[in-house]
Structure formats: C-alpha cells, structure tokens
TIVEXGU-891857 format. One line per 2 residues: number of its first residue (from 1); for each residue x, z, y of C-alpha. Coordinates in nm, 4 decimals. Layout:
<recs>
NUM	X/Z/Y; ... .
</recs>
This chain:
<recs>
1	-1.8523/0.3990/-2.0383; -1.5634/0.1418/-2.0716 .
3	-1.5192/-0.1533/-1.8514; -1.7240/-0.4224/-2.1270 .
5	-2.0035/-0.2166/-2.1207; -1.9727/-0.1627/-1.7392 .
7	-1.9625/-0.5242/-1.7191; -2.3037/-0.5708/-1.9635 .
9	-2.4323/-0.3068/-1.8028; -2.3980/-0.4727/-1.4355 .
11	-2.5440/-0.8189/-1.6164; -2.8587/-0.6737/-1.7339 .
13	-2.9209/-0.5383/-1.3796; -2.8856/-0.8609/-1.2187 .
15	-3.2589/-1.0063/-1.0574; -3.3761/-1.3024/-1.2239 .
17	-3.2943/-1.5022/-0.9065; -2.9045/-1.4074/-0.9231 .
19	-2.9233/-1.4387/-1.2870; -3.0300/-1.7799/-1.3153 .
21	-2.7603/-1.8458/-0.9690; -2.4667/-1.7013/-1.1763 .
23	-2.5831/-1.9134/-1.5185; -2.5668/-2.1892/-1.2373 .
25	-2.2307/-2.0830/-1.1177; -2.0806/-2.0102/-1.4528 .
27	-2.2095/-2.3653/-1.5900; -2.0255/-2.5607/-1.3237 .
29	-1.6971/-2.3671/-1.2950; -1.6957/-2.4079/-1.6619 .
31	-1.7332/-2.7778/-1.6193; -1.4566/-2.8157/-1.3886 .
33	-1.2025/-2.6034/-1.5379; -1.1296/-2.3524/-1.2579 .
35	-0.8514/-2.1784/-1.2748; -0.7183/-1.9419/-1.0115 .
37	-0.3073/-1.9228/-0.9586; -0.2249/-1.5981/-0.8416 .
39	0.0552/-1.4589/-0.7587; 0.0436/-1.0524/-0.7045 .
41	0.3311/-0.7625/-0.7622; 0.4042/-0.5598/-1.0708 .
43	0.2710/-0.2225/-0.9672; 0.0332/0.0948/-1.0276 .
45	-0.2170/-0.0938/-0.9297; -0.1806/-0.4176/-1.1616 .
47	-0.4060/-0.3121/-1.5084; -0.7015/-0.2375/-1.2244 .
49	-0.6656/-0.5694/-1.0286; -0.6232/-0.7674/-1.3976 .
51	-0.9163/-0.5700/-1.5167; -1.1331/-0.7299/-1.2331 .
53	-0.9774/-1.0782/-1.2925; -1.1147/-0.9736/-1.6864 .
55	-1.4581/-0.9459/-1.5175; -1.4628/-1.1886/-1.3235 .
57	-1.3487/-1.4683/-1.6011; -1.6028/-1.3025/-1.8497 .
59	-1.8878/-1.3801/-1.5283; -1.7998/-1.6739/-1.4003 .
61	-1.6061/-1.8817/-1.6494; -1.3028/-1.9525/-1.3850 .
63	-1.0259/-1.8981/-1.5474; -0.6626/-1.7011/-1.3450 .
65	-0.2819/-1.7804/-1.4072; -0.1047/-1.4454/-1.2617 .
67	0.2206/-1.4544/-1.1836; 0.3057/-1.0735/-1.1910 .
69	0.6600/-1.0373/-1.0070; 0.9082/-0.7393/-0.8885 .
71	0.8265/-0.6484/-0.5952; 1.1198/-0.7281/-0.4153 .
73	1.0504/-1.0900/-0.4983; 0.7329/-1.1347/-0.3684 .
75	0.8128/-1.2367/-0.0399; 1.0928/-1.5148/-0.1712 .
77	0.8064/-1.6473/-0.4119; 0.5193/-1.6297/-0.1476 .
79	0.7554/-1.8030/0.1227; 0.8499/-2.1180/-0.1269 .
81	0.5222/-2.1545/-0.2022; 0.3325/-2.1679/0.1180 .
83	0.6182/-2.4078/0.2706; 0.5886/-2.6369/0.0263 .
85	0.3976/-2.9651/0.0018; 0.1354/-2.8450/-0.2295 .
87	0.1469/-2.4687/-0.2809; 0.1996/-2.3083/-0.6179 .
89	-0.0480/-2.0300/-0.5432; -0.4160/-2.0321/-0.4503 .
91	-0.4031/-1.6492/-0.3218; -0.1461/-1.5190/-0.2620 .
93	-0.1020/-1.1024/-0.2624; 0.0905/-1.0057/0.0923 .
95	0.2354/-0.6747/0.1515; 0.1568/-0.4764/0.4786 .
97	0.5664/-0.5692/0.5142; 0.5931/-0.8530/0.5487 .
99	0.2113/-0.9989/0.6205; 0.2666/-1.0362/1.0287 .
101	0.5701/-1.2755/0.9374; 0.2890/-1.4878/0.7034 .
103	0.0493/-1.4670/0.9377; 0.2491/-1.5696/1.2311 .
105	0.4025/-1.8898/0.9984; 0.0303/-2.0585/0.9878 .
107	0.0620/-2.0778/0.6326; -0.2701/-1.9608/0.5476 .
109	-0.6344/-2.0783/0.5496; -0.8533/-1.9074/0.8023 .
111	-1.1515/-1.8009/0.6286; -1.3906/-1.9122/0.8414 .
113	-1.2821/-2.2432/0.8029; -1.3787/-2.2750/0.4129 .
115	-1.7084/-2.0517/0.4911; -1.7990/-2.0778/0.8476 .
117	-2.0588/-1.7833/0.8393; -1.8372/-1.5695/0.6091 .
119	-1.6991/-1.2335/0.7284; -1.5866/-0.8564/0.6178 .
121	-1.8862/-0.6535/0.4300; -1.8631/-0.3772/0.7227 .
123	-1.7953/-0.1033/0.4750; -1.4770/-0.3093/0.3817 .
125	-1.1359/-0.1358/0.5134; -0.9157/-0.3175/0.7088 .
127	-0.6372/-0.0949/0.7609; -0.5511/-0.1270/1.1441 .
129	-0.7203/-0.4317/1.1649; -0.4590/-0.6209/0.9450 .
131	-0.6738/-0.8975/0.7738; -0.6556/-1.0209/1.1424 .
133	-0.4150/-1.2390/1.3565; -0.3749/-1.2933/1.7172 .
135	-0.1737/-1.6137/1.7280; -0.1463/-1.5610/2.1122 .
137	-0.0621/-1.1913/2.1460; 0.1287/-1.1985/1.8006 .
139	-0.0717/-0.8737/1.7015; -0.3296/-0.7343/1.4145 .
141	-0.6506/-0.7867/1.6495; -1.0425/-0.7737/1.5251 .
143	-1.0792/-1.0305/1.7516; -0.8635/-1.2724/1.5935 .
145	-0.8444/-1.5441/1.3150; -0.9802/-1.3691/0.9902 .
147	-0.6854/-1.4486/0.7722; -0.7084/-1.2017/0.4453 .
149	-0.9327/-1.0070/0.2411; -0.7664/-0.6471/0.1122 .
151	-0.7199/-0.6209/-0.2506; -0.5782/-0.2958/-0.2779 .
153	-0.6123/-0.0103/-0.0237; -0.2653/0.1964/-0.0614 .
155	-0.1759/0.4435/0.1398; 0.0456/0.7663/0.0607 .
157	-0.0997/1.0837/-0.0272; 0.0198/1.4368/-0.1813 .
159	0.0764/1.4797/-0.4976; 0.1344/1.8353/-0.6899 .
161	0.0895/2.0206/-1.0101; -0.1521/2.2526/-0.9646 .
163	-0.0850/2.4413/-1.2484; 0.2634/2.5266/-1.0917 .
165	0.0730/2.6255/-0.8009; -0.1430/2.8898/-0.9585 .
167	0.1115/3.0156/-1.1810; 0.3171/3.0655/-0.8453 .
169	-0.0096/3.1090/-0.6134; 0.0914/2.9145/-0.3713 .
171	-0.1525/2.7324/-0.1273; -0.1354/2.3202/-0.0624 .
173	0.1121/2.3004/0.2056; -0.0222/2.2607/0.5924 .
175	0.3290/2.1645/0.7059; 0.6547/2.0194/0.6581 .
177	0.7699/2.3818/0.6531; 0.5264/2.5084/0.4275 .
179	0.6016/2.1944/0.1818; 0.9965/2.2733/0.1650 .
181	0.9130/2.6446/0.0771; 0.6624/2.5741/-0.1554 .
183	0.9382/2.3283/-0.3362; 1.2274/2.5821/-0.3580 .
185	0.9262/2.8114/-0.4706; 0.9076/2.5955/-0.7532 .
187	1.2654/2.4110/-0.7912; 1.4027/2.5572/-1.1137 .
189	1.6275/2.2303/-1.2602; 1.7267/2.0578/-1.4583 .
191	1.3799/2.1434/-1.6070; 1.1680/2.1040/-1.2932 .
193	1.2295/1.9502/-0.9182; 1.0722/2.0844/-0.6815 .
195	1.0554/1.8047/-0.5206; 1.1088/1.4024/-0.5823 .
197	1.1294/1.2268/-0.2877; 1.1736/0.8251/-0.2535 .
199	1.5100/0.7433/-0.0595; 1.6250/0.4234/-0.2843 .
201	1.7174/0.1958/-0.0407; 1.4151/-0.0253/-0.0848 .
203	1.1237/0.2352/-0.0691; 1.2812/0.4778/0.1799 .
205	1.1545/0.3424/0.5051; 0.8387/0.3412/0.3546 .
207	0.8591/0.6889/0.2355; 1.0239/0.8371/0.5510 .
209	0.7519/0.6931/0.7634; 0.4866/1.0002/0.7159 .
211	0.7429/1.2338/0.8716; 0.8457/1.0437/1.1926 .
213	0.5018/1.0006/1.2840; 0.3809/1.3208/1.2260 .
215	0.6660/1.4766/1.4422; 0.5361/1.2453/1.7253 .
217	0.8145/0.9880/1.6631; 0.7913/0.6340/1.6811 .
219	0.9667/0.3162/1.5976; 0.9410/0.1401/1.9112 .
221	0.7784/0.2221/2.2287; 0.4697/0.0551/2.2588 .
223	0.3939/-0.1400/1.9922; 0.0157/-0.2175/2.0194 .
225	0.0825/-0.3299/2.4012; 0.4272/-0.5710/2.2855 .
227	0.6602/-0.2862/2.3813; 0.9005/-0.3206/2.0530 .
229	1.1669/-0.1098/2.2325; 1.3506/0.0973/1.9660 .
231	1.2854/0.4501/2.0146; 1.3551/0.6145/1.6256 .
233	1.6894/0.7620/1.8230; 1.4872/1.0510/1.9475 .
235	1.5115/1.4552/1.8822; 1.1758/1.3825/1.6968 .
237	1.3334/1.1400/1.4840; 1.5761/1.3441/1.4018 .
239	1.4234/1.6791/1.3163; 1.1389/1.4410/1.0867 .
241	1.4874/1.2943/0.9015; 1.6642/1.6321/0.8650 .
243	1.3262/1.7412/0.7220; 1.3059/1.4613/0.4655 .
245	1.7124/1.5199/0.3785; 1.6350/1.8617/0.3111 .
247	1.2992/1.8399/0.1008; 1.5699/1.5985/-0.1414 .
249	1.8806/1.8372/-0.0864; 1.7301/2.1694/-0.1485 .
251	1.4710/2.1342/-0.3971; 1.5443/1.7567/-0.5855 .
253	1.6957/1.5507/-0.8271; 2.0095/1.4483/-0.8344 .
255	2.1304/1.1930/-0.6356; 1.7568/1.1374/-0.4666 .
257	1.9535/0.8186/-0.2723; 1.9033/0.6536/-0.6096 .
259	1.4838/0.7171/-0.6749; 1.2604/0.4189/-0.6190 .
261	0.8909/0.4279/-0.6920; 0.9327/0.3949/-1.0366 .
263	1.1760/0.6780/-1.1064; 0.9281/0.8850/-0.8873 .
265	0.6388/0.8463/-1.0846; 0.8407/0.8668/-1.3957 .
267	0.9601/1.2141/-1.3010; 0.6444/1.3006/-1.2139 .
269	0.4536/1.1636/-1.5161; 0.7156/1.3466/-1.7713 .
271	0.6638/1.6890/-1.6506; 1.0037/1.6666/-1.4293 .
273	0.8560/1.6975/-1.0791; 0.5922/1.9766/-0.9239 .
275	0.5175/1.7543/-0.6664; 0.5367/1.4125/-0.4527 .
277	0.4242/1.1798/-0.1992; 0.3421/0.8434/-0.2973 .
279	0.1473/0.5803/-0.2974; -0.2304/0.6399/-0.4197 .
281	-0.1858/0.3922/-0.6587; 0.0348/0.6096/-0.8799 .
283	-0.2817/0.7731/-0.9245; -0.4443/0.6594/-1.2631 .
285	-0.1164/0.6243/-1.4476; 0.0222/0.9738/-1.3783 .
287	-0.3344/1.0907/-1.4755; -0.3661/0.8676/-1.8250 .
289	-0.2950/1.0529/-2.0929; -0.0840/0.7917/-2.2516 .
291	0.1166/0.7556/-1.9810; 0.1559/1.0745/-1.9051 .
293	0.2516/1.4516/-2.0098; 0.0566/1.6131/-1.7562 .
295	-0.2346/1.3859/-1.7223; -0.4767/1.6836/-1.6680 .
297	-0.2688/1.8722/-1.4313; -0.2088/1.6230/-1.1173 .
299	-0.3809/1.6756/-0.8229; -0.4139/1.5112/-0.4602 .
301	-0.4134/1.6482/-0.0685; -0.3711/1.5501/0.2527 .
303	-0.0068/1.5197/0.3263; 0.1833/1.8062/0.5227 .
305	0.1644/1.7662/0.9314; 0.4613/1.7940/1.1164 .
307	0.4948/2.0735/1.4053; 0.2241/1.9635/1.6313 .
309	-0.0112/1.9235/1.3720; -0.0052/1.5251/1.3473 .
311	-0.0859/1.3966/0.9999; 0.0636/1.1110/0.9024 .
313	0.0351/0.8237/0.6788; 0.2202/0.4939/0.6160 .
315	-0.0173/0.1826/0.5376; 0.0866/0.0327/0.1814 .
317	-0.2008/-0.1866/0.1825; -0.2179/-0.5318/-0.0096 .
319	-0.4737/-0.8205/0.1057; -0.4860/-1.1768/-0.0700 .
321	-0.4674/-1.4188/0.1671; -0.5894/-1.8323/0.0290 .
323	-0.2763/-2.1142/0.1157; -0.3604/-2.3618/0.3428 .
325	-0.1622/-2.6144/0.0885; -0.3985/-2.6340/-0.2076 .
327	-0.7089/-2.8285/-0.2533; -0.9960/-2.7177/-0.1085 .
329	-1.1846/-2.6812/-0.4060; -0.9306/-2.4011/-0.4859 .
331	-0.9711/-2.2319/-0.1249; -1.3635/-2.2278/-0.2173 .
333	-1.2953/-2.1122/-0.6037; -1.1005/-1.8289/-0.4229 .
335	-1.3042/-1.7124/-0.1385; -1.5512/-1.6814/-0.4349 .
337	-1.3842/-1.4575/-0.6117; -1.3186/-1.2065/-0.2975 .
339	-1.6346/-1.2056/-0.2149; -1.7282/-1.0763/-0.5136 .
341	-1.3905/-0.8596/-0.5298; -1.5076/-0.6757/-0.2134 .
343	-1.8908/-0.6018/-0.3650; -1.9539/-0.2084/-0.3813 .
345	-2.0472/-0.2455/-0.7450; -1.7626/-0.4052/-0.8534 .
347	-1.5199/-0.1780/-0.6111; -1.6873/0.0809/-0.8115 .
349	-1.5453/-0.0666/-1.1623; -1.1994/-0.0851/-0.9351 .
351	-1.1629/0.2442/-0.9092; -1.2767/0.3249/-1.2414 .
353	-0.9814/0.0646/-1.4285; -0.7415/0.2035/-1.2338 .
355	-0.7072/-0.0011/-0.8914; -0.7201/0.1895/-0.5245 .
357	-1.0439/0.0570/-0.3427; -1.0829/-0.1523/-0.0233 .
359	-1.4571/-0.0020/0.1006; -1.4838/0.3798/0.2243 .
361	-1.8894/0.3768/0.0659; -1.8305/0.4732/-0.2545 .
363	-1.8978/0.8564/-0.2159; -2.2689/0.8555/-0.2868 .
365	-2.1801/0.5898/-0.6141; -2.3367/0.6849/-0.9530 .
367	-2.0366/0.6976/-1.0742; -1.8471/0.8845/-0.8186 .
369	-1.8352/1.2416/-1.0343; -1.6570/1.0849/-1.2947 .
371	-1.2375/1.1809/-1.2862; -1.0783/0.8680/-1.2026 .
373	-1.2931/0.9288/-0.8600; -1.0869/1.2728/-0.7933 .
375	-0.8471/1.1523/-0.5734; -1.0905/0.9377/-0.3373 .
377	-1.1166/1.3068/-0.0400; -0.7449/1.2589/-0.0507 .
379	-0.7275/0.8743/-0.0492; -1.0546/0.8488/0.2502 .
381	-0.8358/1.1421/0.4572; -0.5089/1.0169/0.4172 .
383	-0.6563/0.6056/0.4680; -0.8092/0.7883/0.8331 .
385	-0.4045/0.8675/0.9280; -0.2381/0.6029/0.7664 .
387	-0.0038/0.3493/1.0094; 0.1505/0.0470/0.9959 .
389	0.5075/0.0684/1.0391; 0.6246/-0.3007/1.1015 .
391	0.3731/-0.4623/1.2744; 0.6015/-0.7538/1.3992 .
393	0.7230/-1.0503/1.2656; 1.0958/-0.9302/1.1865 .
395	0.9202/-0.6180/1.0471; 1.1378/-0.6998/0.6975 .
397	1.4609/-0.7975/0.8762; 1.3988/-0.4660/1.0538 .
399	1.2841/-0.2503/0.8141; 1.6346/-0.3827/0.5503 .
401	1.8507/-0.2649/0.8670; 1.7472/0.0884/0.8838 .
403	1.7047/0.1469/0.5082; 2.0547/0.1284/0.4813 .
405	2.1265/0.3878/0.7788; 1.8981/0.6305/0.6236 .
407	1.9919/0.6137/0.2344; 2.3487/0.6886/0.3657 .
409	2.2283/0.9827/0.5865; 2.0559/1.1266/0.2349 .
411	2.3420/1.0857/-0.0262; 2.5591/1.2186/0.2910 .
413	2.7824/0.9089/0.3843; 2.6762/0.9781/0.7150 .
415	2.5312/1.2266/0.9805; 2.1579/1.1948/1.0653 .
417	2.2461/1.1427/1.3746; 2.4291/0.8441/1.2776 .
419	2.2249/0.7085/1.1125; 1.9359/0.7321/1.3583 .
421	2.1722/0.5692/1.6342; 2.2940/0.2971/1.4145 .
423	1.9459/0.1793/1.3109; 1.8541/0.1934/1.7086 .
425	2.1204/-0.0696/1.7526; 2.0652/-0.2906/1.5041 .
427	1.6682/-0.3179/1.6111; 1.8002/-0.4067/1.9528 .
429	2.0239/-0.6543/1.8205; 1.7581/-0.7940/1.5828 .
431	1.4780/-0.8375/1.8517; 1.6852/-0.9497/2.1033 .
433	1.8577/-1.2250/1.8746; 1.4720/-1.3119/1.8455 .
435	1.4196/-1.3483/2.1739; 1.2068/-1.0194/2.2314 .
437	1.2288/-0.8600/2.6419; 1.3340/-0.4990/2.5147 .
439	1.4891/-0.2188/2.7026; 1.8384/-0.0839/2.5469 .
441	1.7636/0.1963/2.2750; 1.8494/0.5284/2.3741 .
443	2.0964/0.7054/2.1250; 2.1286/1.1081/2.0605 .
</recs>
C-alpha cells in the first residue's frame, strides 16, 4: 500500500465526529492561508519527514516552506533566526548537539504556553528527557519547561551484510573484539571493506561515542549532577580509541580520516562495505532498491559491547522546537501539526516513508510485519542504550575541539594518547573560559 492510499485509507476510518472536526479544520486553515516555515537538515531521514508534511497538507490544507540545509549549517541558520526581531522559521529542527545551547538562549516557545493542557502522548520518546529544560539547574529534566516535540528518533545501530556473514558463518559480533575479527574476516579490498567507520572531522565524535561509553569511559565526571570535569584522558578512553583506530586501520578504506556520513552510506549502499555503525536513519535508503545494490541484503543488531559488557549508544535525535518570535497564530498552526506528527497512526506511515519514529508502541501495529519495520528490535534496543554526549551548553564548542584531536589520532598525525590529553585540555580551557567550577583534567 503506498502512502496516498495510506492516507485515503486513514480518511475513511475517521468517526463522523473527527470527520466533520477536520472538514472544520481544513476549511479555516484554507481560509487563512497557513503556511508552515520550516527549517530541517538534508538527511536520511528527509523523504520520510516531507512525506508527512505531504500528508499533512493533503489533510489539513496548511501549506509548509522547507528550508532543507547541510547539516553543518543548521545551527548558523537556526541561531539568526531565533535572534532576530521576527523569526524566519516557525519550527525549527534542533540537533541533540547543539539543542542545550537553544534551550538555554530562551529562544523558544514553551509549549504549555500556546496549549496550557498540552503534553507528551506517554508512548512518545524523549531521549534522556531532552524535549525538557531546567533553566535553573541548566540540565535535560522531566520536570522542566516542555520546550520540543521529537521529530526523528536517531540513534546508532549495527549495520552488516548478512550475506557476507553466512557465506563466512560468522555470528553478529558481541564485542568490540569479536567486531574487528569479524571485519578482517571479511576485509578483502579494494572490492570489499571490512569495515567503514565515520572519522571525518565532523561526524567522528559522534561516531566514537558508542565505544567510550561502552568501555566505561566518560566525557566528564558527573554530568547529570553539574560535574563537567573532563575525564576522556583515562586508560578507558584510550583502549575505546585504539579500538576505533584499529576497526579503520586494519579492515577499512582508505584514508577513513576523510568518511563522513555520506561516504559511509555510499560505501555501504554500493556493495563496498560488509558492515557499519550509523545512524538508523540510513536505514530505508541503504534498503531501497533504487538507491541501493544490496537493498535485500542489509541487516540491523545491537551494537558490539565493550569489555565489561556495556552497550552503548550515542543519541542522534532531532525534536522541532516552535520560535518564540513569530505570531502566535503560527505557534498554534505548529503545535497542530506535532500533535498530529506524534499520533501512533501517523508514526506508523513514518516509518513506512522512510523516517525513524519518535513512540516505542508500534510493535503490535498492523503494519508492523511489513520490511521497512525490520530494523525497529535493533532501533527499540539500541534507543534503550543510547546517550547524550554534550549535554551542556558549549556541547558544540566542545565537541569541534576534540574532533580535531581524534581525526589526527586516526590518519596518524598523532598518538592516541595525544590526542586524548590534548582534547582534556582544551575542555578545561573551554569550561573554565565559561565560567564552569571544574577540577584540572587528568592526562595519561
């Protein structure tokens, strides 16, 4: 069933009561030429989010401008924006990156305050609590200001061919170990990699994340309690980045300093890589078969756990937070549309076009046997690990710092040891330039 007759289909259900409310609904938003200004990341995920906007318009009658952008300038757009006298967004798509900094800035509208009795459906995800903000405490806290709604629910999971694996009977990997033996297993280039990892010097930290937590490291010492003393200088740092050097060294690509998400899932898509870990929203384009080669031979797991058997996780998620400087008939228009963004039924259709979802219900859904749902055991057990990595205000000024430390530890510039205590010193220097109480890293 494609997603017009989904959509008929999920009209003809509709009670009299909401019928005649949405003829109602559709009649006036017609009338007053809604339109929605948007501005949300070029990504995996895009075709599924524009494929609900599709619904939405076809329902409705409001009408969206999207202004799909790079990723790496979302955050310049989303900051002129919300500091300017009127905003040039009504929602604005906020990375788990750089949200806290948002957040913190007042910029947007609290939800409550445009619908009083409005709140998360409780099957909704909120990914460490981050559609909340703690003003006071400067923290992700459920029992803060409701700021966001989550549009896309990424997270990192395992990817591998499991063809390759049953040609070369191997099992999915329980470890680190286990995943660097299973790669030189299959490493046989330049026809096949073993395996890609993401070390470009924008996606690394991002990447490298899942292996410092899961070998019990940590980025600063006590982050949920305001302890943002750098601690990635540790011996469990530094076996989890000798791990991740190696996985690129001994079984990838050349050059892996240079791979970004895009080369990843290109690699992946044309047959060049056995296996990955990305994002979860890779998911429907390296299984379409127009996009690519070996559509019917991806599969997802949990990803490997480091030596005490942590699994780990870094939190990709998206939410869509409203401006504070638009109209208010805009911050109504768009609270709208979430609400009915965040609906199983329509989270259902999500999935199904291609997006990640944002509710952990959709198991026992009709239309959960159908393929695009395949990778929802990996996506629920890998969403139940996942972390935040940056949950601070100079999160981005941070997380720039180290990315440089740690590309030049993988194309060899410098040690991993290095590059561990470098990145330890310039978090010290960035939080205490910011005025945070912090303790002096220690170094290896």
């Amino acid at each position: 069933m494609d997603r017009v007759q989904r959509i008929r289909k999920r009209m003809l259900t509709l009670s009299a009561t909401a019928a005649m409310t949405l003829a109602m609904t559709v009649a006036a938003q017609a009338q007053e030429g809604t339109t929605l200004r948007v501005l949300i990341n070029q990504s995996p995920w895009l075709d599924g989010f524009i494929a609900m906007v599709d619904a939405y318009e076809e329902e409705t009658g409001t009408q969206f401008d999207l202004d799909v952008t790079p990723f790496g300038g979302m955050l310049e757009k989303t900051r002129n924006s919300l500091r300017a006298g009127e905003g040039a967004y009504d929602i604005l798509n906020l990375n788990a990156s750089g949200m806290a900094e948002i957040y913190a800035g007042g910029f947007l509208k609290p939800l409550k305050e445009i619908e009083p009795d409005f709140s998360l459906p409780e099957s909704v995800l909120t990914f460490g609590n981050s559609t909340y903000w703690n003003a006071e405490t400067h923290s992700f806290d459920p029992d803060g200001t409701l700021l966001s709604v989550p549009t896309n629910g990424n997270v990192q999971i395992f990817y591998y061919r499991k063809d390759l694996y049953e040609e070369a009977g191997l099992k999915v990997p329980e470890t680190w170990d286990d995943l660097l033996a299973n790669a030189k297993a299959l490493n046989d280039p330049p026809n096949i990699y073993g395996f890609v990892p993401r070390a470009a010097r924008d996606s690394i930290l991002y990447n490298f994340t899942p292996y410092l937590f899961s070998n019990g490291a940590t980025f600063f010492a006590d982050a949920a309690k305001g302890d943002f003393t750098p601690t990635i200088a540790s011996k469990e740092g530094l076996a989890a980045l000798e791990e991740y050097i190696a996985l690129g060294k001994e079984a990838g690509p050349p050059n892996p300093g240079a791979i970004a998400q895009a080369e990843l899932i290109q690699l992946m898509a044309t047959g060049k890589a056995a296996q990955a870990i990305a994002v979860v929203a890779a998911y429907s384009s390296l299984t379409d078969p127009n996009s690519s080669i070996v559509a019917d031979k991806i599969a997802t797991a949990l990803i490997p756990a480091g030596p005490g058997g942590i699994h780990a996780s870094a939190a990709g998620q998206w939410v869509g937070g409203i401006a504070k400087n638009v109209p208010e008939s805009q911050q109504e228009a768009a609270l709208d549309f979430f609400k009915w963004f965040m609906e199983k039924e329509n989270q259902v259709n999500y999935v199904l076009d291609g997006g990640v979802p944002v509710r952990d219900d959709l198991g026992d859904a009709e239309e959960a046997s159908d393929p695009a749902f395949a990778f929802i055991p990996a996506f629920s057990e890998n969403a139940a690990n996942a972390q935040m990595n940056m949950p601070l205000v100079e999160g981005t000024q941070i997380k720039d710092a180290i990315s440089v430390h740690l590309n030049r530890a993988v194309i060899g510039e410098i040690t991993p040891t290095e590059a561990l205590n470098a990145s330890a010193d310039d978090m010290y220097k960035i939080l205490t330039d910011a005025g945070y109480d912090v303790k002096e890293p220690n170094h290896l």
